[in-house]
C-alpha positions as MATLAB code, in Angstrom:
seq = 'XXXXXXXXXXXXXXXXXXXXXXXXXXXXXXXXXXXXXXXXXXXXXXXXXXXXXXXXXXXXXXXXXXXXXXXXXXXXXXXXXXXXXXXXXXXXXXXXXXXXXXXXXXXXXXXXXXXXXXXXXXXXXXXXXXXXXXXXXXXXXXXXXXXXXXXXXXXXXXXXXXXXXXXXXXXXXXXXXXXXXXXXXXXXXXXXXXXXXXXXXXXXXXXXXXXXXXXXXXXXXXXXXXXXXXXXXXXXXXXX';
ca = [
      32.999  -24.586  -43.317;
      32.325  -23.385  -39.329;
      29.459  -21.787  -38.791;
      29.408  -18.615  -36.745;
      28.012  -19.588  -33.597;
      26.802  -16.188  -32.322;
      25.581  -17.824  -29.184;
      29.311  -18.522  -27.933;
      29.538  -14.708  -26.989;
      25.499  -13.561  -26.126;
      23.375  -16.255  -25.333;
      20.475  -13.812  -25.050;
      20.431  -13.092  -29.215;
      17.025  -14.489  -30.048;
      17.127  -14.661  -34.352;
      19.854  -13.402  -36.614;
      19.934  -13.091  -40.617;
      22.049  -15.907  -42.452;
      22.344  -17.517  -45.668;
      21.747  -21.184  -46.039;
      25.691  -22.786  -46.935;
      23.791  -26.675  -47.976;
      20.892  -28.527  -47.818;
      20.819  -32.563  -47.507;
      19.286  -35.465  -45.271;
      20.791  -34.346  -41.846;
      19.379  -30.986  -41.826;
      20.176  -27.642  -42.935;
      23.467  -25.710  -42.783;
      23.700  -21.872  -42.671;
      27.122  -19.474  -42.700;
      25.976  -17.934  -38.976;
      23.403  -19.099  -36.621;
      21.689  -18.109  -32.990;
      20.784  -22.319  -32.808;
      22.759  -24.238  -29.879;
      23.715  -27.342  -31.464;
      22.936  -30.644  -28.743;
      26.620  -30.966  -26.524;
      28.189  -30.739  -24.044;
      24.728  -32.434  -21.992;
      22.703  -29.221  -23.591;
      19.865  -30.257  -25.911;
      19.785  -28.520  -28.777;
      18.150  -25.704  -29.567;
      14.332  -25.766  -31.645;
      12.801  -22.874  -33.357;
      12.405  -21.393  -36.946;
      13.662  -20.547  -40.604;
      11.697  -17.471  -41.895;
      12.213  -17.225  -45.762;
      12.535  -14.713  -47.667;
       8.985  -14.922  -49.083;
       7.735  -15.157  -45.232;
       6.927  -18.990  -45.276;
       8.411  -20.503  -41.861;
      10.611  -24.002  -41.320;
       9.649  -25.815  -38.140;
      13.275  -26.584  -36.973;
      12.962  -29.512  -34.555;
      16.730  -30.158  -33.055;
      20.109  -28.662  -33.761;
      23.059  -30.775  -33.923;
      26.724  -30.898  -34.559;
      28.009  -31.484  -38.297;
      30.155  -33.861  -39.648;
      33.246  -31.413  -39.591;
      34.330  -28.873  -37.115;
      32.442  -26.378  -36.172;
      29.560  -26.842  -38.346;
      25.997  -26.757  -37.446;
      23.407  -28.678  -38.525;
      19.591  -27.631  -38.252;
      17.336  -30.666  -38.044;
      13.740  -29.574  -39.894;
      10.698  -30.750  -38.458;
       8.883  -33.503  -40.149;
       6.506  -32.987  -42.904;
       7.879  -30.331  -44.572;
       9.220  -31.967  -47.559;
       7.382  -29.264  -50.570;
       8.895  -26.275  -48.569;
      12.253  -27.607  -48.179;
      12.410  -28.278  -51.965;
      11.946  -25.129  -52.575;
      15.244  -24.098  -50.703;
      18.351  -23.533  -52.172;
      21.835  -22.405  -51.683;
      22.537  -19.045  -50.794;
      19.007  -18.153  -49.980;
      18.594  -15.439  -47.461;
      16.536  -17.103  -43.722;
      16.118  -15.010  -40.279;
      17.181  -18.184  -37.839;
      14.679  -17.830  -34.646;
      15.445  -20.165  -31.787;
      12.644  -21.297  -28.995;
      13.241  -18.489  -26.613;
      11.221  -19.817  -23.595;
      12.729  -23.296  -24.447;
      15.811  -21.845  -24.359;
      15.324  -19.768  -21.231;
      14.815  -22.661  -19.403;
      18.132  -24.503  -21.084;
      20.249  -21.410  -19.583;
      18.500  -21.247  -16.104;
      19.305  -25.028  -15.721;
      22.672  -24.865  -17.599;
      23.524  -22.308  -14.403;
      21.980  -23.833  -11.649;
      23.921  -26.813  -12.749;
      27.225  -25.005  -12.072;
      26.029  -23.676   -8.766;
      25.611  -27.800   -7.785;
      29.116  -28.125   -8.784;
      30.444  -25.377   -6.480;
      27.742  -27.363   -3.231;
      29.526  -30.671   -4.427;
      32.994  -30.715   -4.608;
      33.625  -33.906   -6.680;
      33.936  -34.937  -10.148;
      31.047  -35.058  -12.445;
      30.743  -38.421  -15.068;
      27.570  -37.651  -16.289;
      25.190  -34.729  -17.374;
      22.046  -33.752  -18.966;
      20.462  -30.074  -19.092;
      16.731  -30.092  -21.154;
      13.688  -28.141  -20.919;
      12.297  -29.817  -18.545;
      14.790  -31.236  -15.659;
      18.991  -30.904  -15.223;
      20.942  -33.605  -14.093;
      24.708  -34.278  -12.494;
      26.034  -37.164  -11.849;
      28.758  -37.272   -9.698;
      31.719  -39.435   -8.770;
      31.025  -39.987   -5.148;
      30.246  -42.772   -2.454;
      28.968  -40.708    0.029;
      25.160  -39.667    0.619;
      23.972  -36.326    0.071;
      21.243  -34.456    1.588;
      17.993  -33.237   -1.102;
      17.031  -30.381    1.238;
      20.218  -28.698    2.513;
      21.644  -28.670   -1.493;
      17.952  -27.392   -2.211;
      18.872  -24.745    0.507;
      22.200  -24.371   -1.019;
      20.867  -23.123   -4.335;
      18.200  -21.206   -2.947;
      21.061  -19.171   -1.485;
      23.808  -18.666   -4.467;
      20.392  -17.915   -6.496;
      19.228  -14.898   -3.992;
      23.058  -13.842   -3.770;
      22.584  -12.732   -7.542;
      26.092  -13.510   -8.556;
      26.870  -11.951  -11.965;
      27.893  -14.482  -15.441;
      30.721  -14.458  -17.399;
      33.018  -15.776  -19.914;
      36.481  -15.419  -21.176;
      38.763  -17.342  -23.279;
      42.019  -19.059  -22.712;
      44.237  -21.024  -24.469;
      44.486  -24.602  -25.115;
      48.412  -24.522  -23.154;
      46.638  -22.270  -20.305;
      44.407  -24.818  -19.745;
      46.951  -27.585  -19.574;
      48.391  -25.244  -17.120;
      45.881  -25.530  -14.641;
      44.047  -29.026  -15.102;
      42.035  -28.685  -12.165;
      39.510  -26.479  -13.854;
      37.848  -29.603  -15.469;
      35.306  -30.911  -13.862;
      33.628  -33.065  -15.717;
      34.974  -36.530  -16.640;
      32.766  -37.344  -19.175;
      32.817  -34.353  -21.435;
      35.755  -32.862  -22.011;
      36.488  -29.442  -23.339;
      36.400  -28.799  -27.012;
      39.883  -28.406  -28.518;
      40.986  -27.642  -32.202;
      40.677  -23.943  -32.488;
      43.373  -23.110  -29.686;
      41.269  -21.672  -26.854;
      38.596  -22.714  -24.767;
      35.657  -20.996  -23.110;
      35.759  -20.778  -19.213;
      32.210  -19.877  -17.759;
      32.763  -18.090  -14.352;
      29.984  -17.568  -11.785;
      31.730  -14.611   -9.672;
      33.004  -15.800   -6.310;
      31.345  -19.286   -6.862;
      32.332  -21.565  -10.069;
      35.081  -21.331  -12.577;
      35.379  -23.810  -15.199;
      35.479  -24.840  -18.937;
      31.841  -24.852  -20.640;
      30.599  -23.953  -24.163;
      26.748  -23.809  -23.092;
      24.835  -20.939  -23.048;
      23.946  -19.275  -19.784;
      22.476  -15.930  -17.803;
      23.555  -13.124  -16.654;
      22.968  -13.523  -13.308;
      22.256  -16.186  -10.690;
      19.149  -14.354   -9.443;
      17.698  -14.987  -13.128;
      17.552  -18.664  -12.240;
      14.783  -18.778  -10.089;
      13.667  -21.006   -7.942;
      15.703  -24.313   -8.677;
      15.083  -27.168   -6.398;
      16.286  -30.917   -6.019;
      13.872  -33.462   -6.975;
      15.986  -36.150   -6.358;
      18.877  -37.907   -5.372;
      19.632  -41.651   -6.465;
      22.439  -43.756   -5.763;
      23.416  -44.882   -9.433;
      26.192  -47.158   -8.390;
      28.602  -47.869   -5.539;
      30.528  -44.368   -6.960;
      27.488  -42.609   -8.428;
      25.158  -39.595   -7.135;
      22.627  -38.529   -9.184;
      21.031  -35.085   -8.322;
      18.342  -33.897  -10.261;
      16.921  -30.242  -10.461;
      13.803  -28.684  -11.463;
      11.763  -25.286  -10.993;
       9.830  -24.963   -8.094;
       7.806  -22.248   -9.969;
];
């Protein structure tokens, strides 16, 4: 069964009520969650299971099910007495990592404003805590402080975040609006999620962002390596 994944439409929701669906060695299963599941180069979301009788369940990861749509929460280890005490049906309040989080959606963004500086195909991409990364499909150099500059300026511009769906033929329709050659768009529920950063980005995406550019802070480049003959890496992190 899909889970409701009330992140899709408001990234900001910080805990929701749910009911656990199953329980079994990969983690923990609920009928709606506010837990980003690890895709799409996103880590997954960590947080917390408050039970009805107040005890809390570390949840260390969040990943994808075995079926579509499903959502898995991974507990954290050494829990084993509280999760036998779980059982189907049983009422939680799901609480994600909201700094963690934070962090995810500031680099999830900042990531799309180095898309709109770098006008070639990305083959590779990772967005954690701690660092963002694109890899792009490019031979020639690029310059640490002028992108640097680059985001410092969309960022200050404050361009406002939003989302909309299309459909899975409307897409087909306009094939340019993938980016990314590693990742492709989900399919299989006939429409797809296009992120647009107003007057800057358009594009397919199912992570979770801001609301605004200005929310990003101050997101720098770190580095730039030269991963292969047809490789750029760029990697961002926060300046503050």
């Amino acid at each position: 069964m899909p889970t409701d994944d009330l992140f899709r439409e408001d990234a900001r929701l910080r805990e929701c009520r749910a009911c656990i669906v199953s329980i079994d060695e990969r983690g923990i299963r609920l009928d709606r969650t506010v837990f980003y599941p690890l895709g799409g180069g996103q880590a997954g979301d960590s947080g917390e299971l408050v039970l009805g009788s107040g005890a809390v369940l570390a949840i260390a990861d969040t990943r994808k099910g075995e079926h579509p749509g499903e959502i898995v929460h991974v507990p954290a280890a050494g829990q084993d007495q509280l999760l036998a005490s779980l059982q189907r049906d049983c009422p939680v309040i799901a609480r994600i990592d909201w700094d963690r989080r934070h962090r995810h959606m500031r680099f999830h963004t900042a990531t799309h404003l180095l898309c709109a500086l770098v006008p070639h195909p990305v083959d590779g991409c990772s967005i954690t805590s701690g660092y963002a990364r694109l890899d792009f499909h490019m031979s020639e150099p690029l310059d640490k402080d002028a992108l640097s500059a680059g985001l410092a300026r969309l960022v200050a511009e404050a361009h406002p975040v939003s989302h909309r769906w299309i459909t899975d033929a409307e897409l087909d329709a306009n094939p340019g609006l993938v980016r990314s050659m590693s990742v492709q768009p989900p399919r299989g529920t006939g429409r797809v999620r296009l992120l647009e950063i107003e007057g800057v980005d358009l594009q397919p995406c199912g992570g979770t962002h801001v609301a605004n550019t200005a929310e990003i802070g101050a997101a720098v480049v770190t580095k730039i390596e030269k991963k292969s003959a047809m490789t750029r890496r760029v990697v961002l992190g926060f300046a503050d």
